[in-house]
N, C-alpha and C positions, 0 to 999 in steps of 0.2 A: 349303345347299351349292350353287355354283355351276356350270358346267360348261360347258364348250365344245370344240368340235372343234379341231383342232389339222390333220390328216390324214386322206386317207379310209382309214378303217376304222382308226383312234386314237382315244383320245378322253384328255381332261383333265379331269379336275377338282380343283376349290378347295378349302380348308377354307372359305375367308374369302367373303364376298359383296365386299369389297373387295380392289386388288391390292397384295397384302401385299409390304412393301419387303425382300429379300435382306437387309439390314443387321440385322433382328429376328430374323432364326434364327441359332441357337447350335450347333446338332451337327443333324447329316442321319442317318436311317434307309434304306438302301435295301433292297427285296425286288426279287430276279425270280422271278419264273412264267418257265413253260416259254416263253408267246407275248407278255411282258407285263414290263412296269415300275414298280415305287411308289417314288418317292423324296418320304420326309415333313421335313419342317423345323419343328424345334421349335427354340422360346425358350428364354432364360435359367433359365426357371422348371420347364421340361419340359414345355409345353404345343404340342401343334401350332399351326403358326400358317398352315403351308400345306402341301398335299399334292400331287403332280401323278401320274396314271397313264395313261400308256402303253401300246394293248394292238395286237398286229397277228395278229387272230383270223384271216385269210384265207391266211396260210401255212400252207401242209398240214406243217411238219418242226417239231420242238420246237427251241429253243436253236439259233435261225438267226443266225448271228454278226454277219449284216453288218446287222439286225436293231439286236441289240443296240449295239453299236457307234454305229449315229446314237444311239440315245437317251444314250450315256454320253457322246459327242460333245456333244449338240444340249442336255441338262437341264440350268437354271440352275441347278437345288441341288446336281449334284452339280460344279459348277467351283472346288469348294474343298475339295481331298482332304485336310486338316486337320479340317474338319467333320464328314466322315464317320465315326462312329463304328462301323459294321457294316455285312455286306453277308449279308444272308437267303438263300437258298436253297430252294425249292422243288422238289428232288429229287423222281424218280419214282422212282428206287431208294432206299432208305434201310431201316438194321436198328438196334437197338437191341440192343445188345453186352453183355454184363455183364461189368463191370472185370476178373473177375478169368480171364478167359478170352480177354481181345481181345490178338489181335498185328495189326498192319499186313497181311501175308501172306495171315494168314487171314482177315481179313475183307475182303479181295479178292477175297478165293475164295468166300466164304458167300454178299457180295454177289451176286457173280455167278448160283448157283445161284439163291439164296432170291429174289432182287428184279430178277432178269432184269438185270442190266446186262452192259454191253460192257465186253470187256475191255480195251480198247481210251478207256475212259471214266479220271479221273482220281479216286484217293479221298479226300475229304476224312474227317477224323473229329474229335468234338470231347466232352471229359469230360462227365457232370452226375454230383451227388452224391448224388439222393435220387430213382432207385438208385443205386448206384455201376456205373455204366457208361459207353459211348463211345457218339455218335450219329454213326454211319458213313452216308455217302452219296458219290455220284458224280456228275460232271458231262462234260460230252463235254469233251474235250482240244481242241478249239479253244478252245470259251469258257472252260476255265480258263485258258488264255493271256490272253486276252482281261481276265479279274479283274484278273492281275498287273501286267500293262499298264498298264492304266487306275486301279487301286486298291491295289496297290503292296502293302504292309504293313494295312492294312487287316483286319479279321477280317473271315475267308468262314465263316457260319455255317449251321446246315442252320436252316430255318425252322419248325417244331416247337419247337425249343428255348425259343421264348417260354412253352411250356405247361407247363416245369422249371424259369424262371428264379428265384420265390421258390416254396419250399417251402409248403405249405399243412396245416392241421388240420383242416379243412373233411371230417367225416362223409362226404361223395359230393360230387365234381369234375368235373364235366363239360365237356370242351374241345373248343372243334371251329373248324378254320378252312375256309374252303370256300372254293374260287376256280377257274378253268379246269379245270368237269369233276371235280375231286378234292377228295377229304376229308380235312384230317389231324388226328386225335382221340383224344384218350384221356382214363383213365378214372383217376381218384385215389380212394383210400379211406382214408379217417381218416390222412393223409398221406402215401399209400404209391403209386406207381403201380402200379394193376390191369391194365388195358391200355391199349395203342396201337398204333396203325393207322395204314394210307393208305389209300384205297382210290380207285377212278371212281365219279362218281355223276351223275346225269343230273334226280334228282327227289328232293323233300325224304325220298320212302320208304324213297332207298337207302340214307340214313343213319341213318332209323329203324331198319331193320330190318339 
């Protein structure tokens, strides 16, 4: 993988050791982090074929707009909102709802208690099947403006959701993504979600233990 600065305190990297031609990617994935950017570009086939991330660790605020903003300005993968198939989410507040209990209202209000957000914050929420639940989260009201703006129609996904996208039979599931400080992880059993979590983690322990 190659890599190179871009900015001080950015950084990029490649999939390819070569500089891969715009015209070979077929559909764009993007994720934000609270301080950070990934926009990946895969081929016809489903294959990455470039990645680029963006991280601006020297801001003390999460979800600094003008932040984001250059990079949705300034990234070559994402200058073709056709491509764009999703937009990830990294939420600090996020709950897992069960269907037959979620309304909008309430889990505005749960959020808030349960997962410390602002009320002041915007809620997204989005189905999975296996439970049958809603995966609620929030984002600050600037940078949801900011989504619409720039990604129009686009699905704003909470980023967890990869860990429910195909159902599994798999005896014990273990999922963990790790990035700026935080864990989001859970736990499948003979097909079923056991648990999941966010949590801070600073060292490999905190997510052992």
């Amino acid at each position: 993988m190659a890599s190179d600065t871009v900015a001080a305190q950015r950084r990029s990297f490649h999939a390819n050791e070569h500089n891969t031609l715009l015209s070979e990617v077929d559909s764009v994935l993007c994720v934000l982090l609270p301080k950070a950017v990934l926009a990946a570009g895969f081929n016809a086939d489903g294959q990455v074929v470039v990645a680029h991330f963006n991280a601006d660790p020297a801001t003390k605020t999460n979800w600094e707009p003008d932040f984001f903003e250059q990079q949705f300005m300034g990234e070559t993968l994402l200058g073709v909102p056709q491509q764009i198939r999703a937009v990830f989410v990294a939420s600090e507040h996020a709950l897992l709802i069960p269907q037959s209990v979620f309304h909008a209202d309430a889990a505005r209000q749960w959020i808030q208690k349960l997962a410390a957000a602002s009320p002041n914050e915007v809620l997204h929420h989005h189905p999975i099947s296996q439970p049958e639940a809603s995966y609620a989260f929030t984002l600050p009201a600037p940078m949801d403006k900011l989504l619409h703006r720039y990604f129009g129609a686009t699905p704003v996904l909470p980023l967890a959701l990869y860990q429910h996208h195909k159902p599994t039979k798999a005896q014990c599931l273990m999922q963990c993504f790790v990035a700026e400080g935080r864990a989001y992880a859970s736990l499948h059993q003979n097909g079923v979600l056991a648990w999941q979590q966010q949590f801070p983690c600073t060292t490999a322990e905190d997510i052992v233990w």
